[in-house]
C-alpha positions as CSV (number, residue, x, y, z in Angstrom):
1,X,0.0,0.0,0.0
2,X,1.4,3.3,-0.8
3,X,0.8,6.4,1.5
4,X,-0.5,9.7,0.6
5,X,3.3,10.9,1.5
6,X,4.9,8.7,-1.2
7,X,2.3,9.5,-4.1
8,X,2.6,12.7,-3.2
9,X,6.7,12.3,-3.9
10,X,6.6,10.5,-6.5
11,X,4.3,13.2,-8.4
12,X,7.1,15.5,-7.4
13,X,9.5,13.5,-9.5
14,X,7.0,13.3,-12.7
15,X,6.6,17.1,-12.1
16,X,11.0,17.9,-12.0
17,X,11.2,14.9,-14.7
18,X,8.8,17.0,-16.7
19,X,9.5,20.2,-16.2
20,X,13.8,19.6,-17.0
21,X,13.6,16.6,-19.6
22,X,11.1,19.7,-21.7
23,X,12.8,22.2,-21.8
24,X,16.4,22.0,-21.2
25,X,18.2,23.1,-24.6
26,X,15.9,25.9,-24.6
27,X,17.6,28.8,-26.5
28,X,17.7,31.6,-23.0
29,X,18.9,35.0,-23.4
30,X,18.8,37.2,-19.8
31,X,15.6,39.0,-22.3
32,X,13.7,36.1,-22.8
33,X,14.5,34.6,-19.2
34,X,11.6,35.9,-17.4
35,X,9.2,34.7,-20.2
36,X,10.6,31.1,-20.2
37,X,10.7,31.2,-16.5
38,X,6.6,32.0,-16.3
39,X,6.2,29.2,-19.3
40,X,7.9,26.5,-17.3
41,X,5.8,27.3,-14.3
42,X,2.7,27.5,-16.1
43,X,3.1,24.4,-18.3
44,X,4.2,22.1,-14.9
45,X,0.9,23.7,-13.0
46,X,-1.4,22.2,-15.6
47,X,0.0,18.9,-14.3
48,X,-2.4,17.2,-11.5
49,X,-1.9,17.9,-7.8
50,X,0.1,20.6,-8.6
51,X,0.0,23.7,-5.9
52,X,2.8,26.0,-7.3
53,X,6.1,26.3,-9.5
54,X,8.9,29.2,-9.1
55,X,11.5,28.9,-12.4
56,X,14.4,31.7,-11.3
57,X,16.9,31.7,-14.3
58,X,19.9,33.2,-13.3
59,X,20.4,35.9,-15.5
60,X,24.6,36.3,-15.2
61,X,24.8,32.8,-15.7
62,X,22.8,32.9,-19.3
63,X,24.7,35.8,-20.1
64,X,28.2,34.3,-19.0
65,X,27.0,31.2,-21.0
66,X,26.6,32.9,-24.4
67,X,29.6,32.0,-26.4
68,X,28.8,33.0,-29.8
69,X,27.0,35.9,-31.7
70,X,23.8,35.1,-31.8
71,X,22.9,36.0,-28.1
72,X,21.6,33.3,-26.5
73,X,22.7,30.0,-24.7
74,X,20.9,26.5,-24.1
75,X,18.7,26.3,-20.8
76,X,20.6,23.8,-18.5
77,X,20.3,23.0,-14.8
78,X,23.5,24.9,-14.0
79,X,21.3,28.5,-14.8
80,X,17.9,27.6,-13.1
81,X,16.7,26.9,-9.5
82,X,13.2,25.7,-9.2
83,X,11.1,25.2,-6.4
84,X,7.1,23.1,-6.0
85,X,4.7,22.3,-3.8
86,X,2.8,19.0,-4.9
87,X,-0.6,17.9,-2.4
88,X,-1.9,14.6,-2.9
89,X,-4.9,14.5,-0.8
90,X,-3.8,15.5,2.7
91,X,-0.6,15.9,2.4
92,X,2.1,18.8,1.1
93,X,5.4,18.0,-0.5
94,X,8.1,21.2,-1.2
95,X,11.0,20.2,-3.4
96,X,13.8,22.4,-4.9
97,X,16.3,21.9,-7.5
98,X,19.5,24.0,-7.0
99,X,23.1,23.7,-7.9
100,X,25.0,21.5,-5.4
101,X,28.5,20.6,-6.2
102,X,28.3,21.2,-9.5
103,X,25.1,19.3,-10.3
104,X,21.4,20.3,-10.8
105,X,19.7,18.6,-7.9
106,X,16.3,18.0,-7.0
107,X,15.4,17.5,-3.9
108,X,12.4,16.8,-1.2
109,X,12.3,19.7,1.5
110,X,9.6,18.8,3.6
111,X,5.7,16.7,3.7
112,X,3.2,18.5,5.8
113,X,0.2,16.6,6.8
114,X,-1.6,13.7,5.8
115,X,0.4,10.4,6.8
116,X,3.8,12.3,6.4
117,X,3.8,14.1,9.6
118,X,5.7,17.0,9.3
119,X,9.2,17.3,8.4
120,X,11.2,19.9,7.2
């Protein structure tokens, strides 16, 4: 039997699988950043049990990235932190992705309520 908790994880992890596995190789620019970034949010909040998405694209990073003439970079992990909150029933899941020694990682923060107790 799986627990409120878990589904509510696991829709976490179809939500970050999602959201990075569509639209990394993006072409970014720091001009079209804020654009992408409320696209990405939008598109992942259609998804079921899906409370909120914040995209941040770091805007010295695209710029820093850009190595030709055109002006504009691929969207990778390395220039994007994103955070969610996912409820399944009765319980809350927050998750981040952020850079952590040189890797995109997503994480779990905490599960309020339901059968998860609370953690943070």
């Amino acid at each position: 039997m799986v627990t409120d908790a878990q589904q509510a994880c696991f829709e976490a992890g179809i939500k970050f699988g999602s959201l990075y596995h569509q639209f990394a190789g993006t072409p970014v620019s720091p001009d079209s950043a804020r654009s992408l970034e409320r696209a990405m949010a939008e598109a992942i909040e259609n998804q079921p049990h899906c409370e909120s998405v914040v995209v941040r694209i770091d805007d010295v990073a695209v710029a820093d990235a850009i190595d030709h003439e055109n002006g504009y970079t691929e969207l990778t992990g390395r220039l994007m932190e994103v955070e969610m909150r996912i409820r399944y029933r009765g319980t809350t899941v927050r998750t981040r992705m952020e850079m952590e020694e040189g890797y995109p990682l997503m994480k779990l923060i905490g599960v309020e309520g339901g059968d998860g107790g609370e953690t943070t």
